[in-house]
VEXBANU-427021 format. One record per residue (C-alpha): residue number from 1; residue in three letters; x, y, z. Coordinates in Angstrom, 1 decimal, decimal comma. Example, Ala and Ser with C-alpha at 12.3 -4.5 7.8 and 13.67 -1.06 7.14 Angstrom:
# residues 2
 marke dopa     c1     c2     c3
     1  Ala   12,3   -4,5    7,8
     2  Ser   13,7   -1,1    7,1
END
This chain:
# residues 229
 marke dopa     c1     c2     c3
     1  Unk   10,9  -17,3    1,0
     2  Unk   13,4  -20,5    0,8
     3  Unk   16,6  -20,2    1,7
     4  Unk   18,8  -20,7   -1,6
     5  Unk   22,2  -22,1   -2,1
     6  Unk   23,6  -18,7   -0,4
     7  Unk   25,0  -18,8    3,3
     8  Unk   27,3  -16,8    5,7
     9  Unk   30,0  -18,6    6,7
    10  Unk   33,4  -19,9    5,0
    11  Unk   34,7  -23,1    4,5
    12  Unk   37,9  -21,6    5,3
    13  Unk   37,4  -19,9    8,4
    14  Unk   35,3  -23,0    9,9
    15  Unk   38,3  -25,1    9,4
    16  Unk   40,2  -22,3   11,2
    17  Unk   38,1  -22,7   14,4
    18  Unk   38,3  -26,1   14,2
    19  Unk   41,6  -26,7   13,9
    20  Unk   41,5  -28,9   10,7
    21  Unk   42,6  -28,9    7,3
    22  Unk   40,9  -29,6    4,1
    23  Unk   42,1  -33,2    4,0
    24  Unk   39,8  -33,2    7,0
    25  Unk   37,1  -31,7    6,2
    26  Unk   36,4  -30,7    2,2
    27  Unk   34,4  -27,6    1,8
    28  Unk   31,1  -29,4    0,3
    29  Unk   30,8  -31,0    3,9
    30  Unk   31,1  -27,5    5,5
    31  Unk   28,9  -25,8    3,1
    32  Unk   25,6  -27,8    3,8
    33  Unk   26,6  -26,9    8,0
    34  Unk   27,3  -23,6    6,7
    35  Unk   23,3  -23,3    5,1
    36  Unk   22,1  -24,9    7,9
    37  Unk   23,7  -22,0   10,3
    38  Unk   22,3  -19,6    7,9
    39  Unk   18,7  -20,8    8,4
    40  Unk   19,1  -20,4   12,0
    41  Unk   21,1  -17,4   12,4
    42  Unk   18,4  -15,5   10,2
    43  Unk   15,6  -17,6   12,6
    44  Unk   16,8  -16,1   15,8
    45  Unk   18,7  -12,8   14,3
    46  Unk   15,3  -12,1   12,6
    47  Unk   11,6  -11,0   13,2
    48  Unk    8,8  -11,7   10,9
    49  Unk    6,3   -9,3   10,2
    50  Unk    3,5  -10,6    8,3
    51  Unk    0,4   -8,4    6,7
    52  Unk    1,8   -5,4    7,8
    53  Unk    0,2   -2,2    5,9
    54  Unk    2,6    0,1    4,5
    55  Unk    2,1    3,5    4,7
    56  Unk    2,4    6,1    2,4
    57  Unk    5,8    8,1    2,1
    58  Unk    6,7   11,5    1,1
    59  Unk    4,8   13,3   -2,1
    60  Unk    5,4   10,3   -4,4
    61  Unk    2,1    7,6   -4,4
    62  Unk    4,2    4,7   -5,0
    63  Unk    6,6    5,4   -2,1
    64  Unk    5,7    3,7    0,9
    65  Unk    7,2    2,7    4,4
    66  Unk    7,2   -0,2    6,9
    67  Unk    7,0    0,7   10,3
    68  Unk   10,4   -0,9   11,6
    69  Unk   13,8   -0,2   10,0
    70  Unk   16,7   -2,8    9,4
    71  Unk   15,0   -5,0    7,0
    72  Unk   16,3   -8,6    7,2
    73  Unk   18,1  -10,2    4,7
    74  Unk   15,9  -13,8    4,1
    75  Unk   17,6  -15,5    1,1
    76  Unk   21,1  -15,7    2,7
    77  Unk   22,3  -13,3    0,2
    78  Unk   23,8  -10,8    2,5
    79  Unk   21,4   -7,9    0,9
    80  Unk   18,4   -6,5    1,3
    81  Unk   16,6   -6,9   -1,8
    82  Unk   13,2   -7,6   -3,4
    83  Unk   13,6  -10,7   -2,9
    84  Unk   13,2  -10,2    0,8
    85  Unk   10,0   -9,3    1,0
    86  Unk    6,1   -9,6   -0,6
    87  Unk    4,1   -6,7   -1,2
    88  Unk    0,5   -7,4   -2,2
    89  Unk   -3,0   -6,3   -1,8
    90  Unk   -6,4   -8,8   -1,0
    91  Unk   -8,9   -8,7   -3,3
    92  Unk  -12,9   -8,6   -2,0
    93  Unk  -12,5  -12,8   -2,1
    94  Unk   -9,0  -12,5    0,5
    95  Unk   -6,8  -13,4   -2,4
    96  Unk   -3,6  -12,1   -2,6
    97  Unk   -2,7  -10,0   -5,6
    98  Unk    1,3   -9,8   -5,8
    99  Unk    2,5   -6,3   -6,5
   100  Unk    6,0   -5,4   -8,3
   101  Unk    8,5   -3,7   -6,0
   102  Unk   11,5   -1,7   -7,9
   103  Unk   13,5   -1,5   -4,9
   104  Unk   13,8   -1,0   -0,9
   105  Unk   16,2    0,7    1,1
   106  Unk   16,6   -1,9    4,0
   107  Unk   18,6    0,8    6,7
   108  Unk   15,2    3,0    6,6
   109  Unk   12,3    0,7    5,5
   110  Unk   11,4    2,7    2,2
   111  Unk    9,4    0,4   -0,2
   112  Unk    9,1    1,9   -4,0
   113  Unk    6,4    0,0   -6,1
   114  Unk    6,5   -0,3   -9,8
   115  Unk    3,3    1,6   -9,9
   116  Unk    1,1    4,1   -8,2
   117  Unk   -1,6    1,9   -6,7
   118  Unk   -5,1    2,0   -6,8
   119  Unk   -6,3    4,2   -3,7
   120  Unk   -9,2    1,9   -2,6
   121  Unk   -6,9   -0,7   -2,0
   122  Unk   -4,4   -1,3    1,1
   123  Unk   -1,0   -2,3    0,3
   124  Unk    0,2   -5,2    2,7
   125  Unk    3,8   -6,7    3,2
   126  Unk    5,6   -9,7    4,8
   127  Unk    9,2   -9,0    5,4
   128  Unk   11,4   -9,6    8,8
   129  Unk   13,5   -7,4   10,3
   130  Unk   16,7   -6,7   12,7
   131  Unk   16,3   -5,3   16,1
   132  Unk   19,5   -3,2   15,0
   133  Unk   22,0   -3,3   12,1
   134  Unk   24,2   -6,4   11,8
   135  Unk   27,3   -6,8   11,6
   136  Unk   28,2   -9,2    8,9
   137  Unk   31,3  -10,2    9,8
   138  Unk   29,7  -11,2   12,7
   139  Unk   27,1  -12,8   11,3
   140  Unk   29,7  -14,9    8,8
   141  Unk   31,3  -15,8   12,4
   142  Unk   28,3  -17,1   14,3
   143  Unk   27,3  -19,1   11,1
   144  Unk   30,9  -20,9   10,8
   145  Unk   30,6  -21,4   14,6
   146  Unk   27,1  -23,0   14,1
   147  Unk   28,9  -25,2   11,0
   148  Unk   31,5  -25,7   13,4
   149  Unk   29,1  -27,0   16,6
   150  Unk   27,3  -29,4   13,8
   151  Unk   30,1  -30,9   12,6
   152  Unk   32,0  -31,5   16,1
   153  Unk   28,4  -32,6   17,3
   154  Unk   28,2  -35,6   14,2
   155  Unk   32,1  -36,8   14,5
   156  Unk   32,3  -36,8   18,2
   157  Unk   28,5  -38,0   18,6
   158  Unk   29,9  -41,8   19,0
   159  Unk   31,6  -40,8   21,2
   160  Unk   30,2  -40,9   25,1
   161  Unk   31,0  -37,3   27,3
   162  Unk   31,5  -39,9   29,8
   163  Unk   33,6  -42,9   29,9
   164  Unk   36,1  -44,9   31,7
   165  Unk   39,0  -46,6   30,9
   166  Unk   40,5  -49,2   33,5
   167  Unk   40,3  -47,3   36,7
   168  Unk   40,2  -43,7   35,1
   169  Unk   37,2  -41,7   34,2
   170  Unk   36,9  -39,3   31,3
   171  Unk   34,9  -36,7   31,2
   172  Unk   34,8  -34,3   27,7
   173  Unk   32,2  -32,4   28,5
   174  Unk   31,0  -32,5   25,4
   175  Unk   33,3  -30,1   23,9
   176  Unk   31,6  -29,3   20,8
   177  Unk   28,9  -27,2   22,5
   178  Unk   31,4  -24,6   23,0
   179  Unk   31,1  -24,0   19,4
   180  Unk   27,1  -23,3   19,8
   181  Unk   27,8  -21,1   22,8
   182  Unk   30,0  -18,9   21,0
   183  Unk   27,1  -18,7   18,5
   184  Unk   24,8  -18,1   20,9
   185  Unk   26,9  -15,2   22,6
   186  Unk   27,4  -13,7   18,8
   187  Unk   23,2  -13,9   18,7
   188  Unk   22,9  -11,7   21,6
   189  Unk   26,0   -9,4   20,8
   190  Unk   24,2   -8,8   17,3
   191  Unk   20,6   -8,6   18,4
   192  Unk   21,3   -5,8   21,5
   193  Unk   20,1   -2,6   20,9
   194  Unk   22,1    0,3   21,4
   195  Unk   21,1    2,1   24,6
   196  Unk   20,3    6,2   23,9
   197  Unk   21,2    9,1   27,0
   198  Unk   17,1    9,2   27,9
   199  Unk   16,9    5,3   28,6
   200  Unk   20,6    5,1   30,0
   201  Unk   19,2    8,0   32,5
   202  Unk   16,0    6,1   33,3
   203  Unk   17,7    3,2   34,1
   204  Unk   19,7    4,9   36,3
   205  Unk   18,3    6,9   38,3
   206  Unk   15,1    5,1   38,0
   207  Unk   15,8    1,2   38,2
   208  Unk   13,2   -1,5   39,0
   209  Unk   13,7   -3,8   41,0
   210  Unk   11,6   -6,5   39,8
   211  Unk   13,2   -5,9   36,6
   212  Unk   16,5   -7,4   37,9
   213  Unk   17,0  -10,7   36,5
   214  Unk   20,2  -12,1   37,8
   215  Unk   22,1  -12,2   41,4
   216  Unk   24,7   -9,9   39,7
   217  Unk   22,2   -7,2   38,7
   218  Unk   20,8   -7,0   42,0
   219  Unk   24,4   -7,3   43,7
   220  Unk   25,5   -4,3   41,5
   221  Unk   22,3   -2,0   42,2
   222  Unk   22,9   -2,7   46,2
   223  Unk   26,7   -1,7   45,9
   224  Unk   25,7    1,4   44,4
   225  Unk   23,2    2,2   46,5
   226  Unk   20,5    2,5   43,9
   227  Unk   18,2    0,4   45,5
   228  Unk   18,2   -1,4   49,4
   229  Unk   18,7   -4,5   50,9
END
């Protein structure tokens, strides 16, 4: 499903971590940043899930259920809504035969069809989904920090990270990719799943070795004494 005219973000709050006013920056400059950061926060926050079958829910024939929670939000609207997702069936020739969905519950995965569907058929859906529930203020942060990155990125681009002038050399850095790494730290923030008491004990009193990734896992599991070396 395209992305409409819809994005997370502000104009306002873009500026804000910028620095800039709107003599510098108007907001129809921002906003096409701001549905570009969309696009990609919903590419990385989300997971597609084509052809999935649904399966029947409760006493009700038309009430069905996808097998992961925390439907995603694909037209940028901040809800999850029809919209977000096909329900269909294929027909003896693989065609796909569009059915009419009267509403979804997004925080559980519940599906309710118009109608009660034919019983020799099996009810398919493409939607995406959250590994857990997002935070949309969040998510309007990351975006404007995305806008914020692309912008930086197109005014500074003429500008070398690396120059000298006389006998002095100036490096920037390239400052502007500290507005994707904020965006990238949001990503992971929002996408971590909380941890329950079963998998918290596992982990510790069970830990893998070869499942430590970085120096400072493996220093922290030696100091503890949960594993030698």
């Amino acid at each position: 499903m395209a992305l409409n005219n819809n994005y997370y973000g502000t104009p306002a709050l873009t500026r804000n971590l910028l620095g800039v006013s709107t003599v510098d920056i108007p907001d129809y400059v921002l906003e096409e940043f701001l549905r570009y950061g969309t696009k990609v926060f919903l590419k990385q926050a989300a997971v597609k899930v084509v052809g999935e079958e649904l399966i029947q829910s409760g006493t009700l024939k038309n009430y069905f259920k996808t097998r992961n929670k925390f439907m995603a939000d694909i037209d940028g609207d901040k809800t999850i809504g029809v919209n977000d997702v096909s329900v269909y069936y294929l027909d003896d020739n693989n065609n796909k035969n569009v059915l009419t969905v009267d509403s979804i519950d997004g925080s559980t995965g519940q599906v309710v069809l118009h109608s009660v569907p034919s019983s020799t058929i099996d009810v398919m859906i493409d939607y995406s989904y959250y590994q857990s529930e997002i935070d949309w203020d969040l998510a309007d942060l990351a975006v404007s920090y995305y806008a914020a990155f692309m912008w930086a990125g197109k005014e500074l681009y003429l500008v070398p990270p690396r120059f000298f002038l006389g006998n002095l050399r100036i490096n920037l850095n390239e400052p502007w990719m500290n507005y994707k790494r904020m965006f990238d730290e949001i990503i992971r923030l929002s996408l971590t799943k909380p941890i329950d008491k079963v998998a918290y004990d596992r982990m510790v009193l069970y830990p893998r070795s070869e499942s430590l990734v970085t120096p400072e896992q493996i220093w922290w599991y030696k100091l503890t004494g949960l594993i030698e070396g």
